[in-house]
Steps between C-alpha positions, in 0.01 A plus 500: 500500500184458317519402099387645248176415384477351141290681264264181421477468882394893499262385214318235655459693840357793302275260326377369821445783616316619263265211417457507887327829506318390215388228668436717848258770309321233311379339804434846654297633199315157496464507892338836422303413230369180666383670829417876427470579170293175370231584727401821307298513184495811316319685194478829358167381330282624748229801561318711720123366489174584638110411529379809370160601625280556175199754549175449295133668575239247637225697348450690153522850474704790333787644718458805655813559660835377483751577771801332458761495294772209351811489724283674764528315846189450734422383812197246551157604494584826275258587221651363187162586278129639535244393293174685403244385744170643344404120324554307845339763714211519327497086518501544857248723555240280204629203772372713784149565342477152452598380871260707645212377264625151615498571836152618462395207300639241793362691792136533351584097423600456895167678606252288234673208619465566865103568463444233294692244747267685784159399287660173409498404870122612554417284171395831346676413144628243312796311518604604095464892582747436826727307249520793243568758706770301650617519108477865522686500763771291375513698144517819688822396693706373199410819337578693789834271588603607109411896527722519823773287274502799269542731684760386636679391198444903405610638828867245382471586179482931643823439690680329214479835258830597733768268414773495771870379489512147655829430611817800556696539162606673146228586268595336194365450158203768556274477176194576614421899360199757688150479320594125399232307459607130719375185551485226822847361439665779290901549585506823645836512627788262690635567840830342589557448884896625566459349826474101343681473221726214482782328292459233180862353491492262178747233544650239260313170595845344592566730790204433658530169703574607819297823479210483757215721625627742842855492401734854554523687154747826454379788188653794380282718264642671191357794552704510826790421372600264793480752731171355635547122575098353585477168723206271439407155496386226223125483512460252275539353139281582181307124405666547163711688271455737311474302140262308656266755605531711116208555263705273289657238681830312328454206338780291531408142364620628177822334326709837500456560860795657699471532856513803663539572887186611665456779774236446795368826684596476842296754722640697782409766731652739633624680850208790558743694669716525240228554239404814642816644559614464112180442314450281170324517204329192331721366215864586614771312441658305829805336551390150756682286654377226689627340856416103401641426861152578678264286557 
């Protein structure tokens, strides 16, 4: 018959027990940590970005027509703005009158030339008449070569009164108002292209040694609510941090300096296809987490 076991034999088998599966899902949760979950870096410091296409006039004039709208969307090569084209048409056509007088000008300089080469050969006039009409000549065609310049600096200058959306996008910050009086360089309006926006993740500088251009990134988008998850890849890394870049950079050589952790701006773009199937807005929140693994 088996004996009855001693309760401080029951004791130290519980106790080795125990400390056993202690022991068993340490090494697992460090086994885990080590190879799966140390390879991801994560922040929820991170936002939907884009290079937004800003539209100015690249001629004075007062607007004539506006046609769009903030939050409207358009398609490239729509009419954003029309400006009055009285000033520059009349340009052209004073550009015009003074073509054809150029034109006239070389041509009668061409024929004087030509005849006066003919009696230079017979010895019918001197050498210093044959030189200055070559002048003519030569004055006529750098007068002509600028009329022709003008005109077609007018004809440009005719096609830029309709002011056309560059790139697909949102309209956004529209301040430009009909019968405003612009200038060459004025802000008119911004147009963001949904198509190309892309992610600033801003990590702290100590999780970002093994981060490297190409590598596989996972997002989820606020506004989503996780229901979305985007895929995209690193692109690169900002050349410095944000501090660094400020109107008024830190000054830390001071004797009450206390260090603070940096973030860098880490850039990455983001799967077209899932882009257009759930859209984003520049300046949303994102949740990123990034693959270190890769390359």
């Amino acid at each position: 018959m088996f004996g009855i076991e001693s309760p401080a034999h029951k004791r130290k088998r519980l106790f080795a027990v125990f400390f056993t599966a202690i022991l068993v899902v340490a090494i697992a949760s460090y086994s885990y940590w080590s190879l799966v979950l140390s390879r991801y870096v994560t922040t929820d410091n991170a936002y939907v970005s884009a290079e937004v296409a800003q539209i100015t006039p690249s001629i004075d004039g007062t607007i004539k027509e506006v046609k769009v709208t903030d939050t409207q969307s358009v398609k490239k090569g729509d009419v954003l703005v029309v400006i009055d084209d009285i000033d520059t048409r009349l340009d052209r056509e004073r550009a015009l009158g003074e073509y054809a007088k150029a034109e006239t000008d070389l041509n009668r300089a061409k024929i004087d030339l030509d005849r006066r080469k003919a009696l230079s050969a017979s010895g019918s006039i001197a050498a210093e008449e044959l030189t200055n009409a070559e002048n003519t000549q030569r004055v006529a065609k750098a007068v002509y070569d600028i009329a022709k310049a003008n005109v077609e600096k007018a004809d440009v200058d005719l096609s830029r009164a309709i002011i056309c959306a560059p790139v697909d996008g949102v309209v956004i910050k529209r301040e430009v108002q009909l019968g405003q009086k612009v200038r060459a360089g004025t802000p008119l309006m911004s147009i963001v292209p949904m198509d190309q926006v892309y992610v600033n993740a801003n990590f702290k500088e100590n999780q970002l040694r093994h981060v490297r251009p190409g590598q596989a990134v996972e997002l989820e988008a606020d506004i989503y609510d996780g229901d979305a998850p985007f895929h995209g890849r690193v692109v690169g890394l900002s050349g410095g941090t944000g501090a660094a870049f400020s109107l008024i950079p830190a000054q830390n050589a001071t004797g009450n300096w206390i260090k603070v952790v940096q973030r860098l701006p880490v850039r990455i773009a983001l799967d077209p296809k899932e882009l257009e199937a759930h859209p984003l807005q520049a300046g949303l929140s994102m949740n990123v987490k990034i693959d270190t693994r890769g390359h």
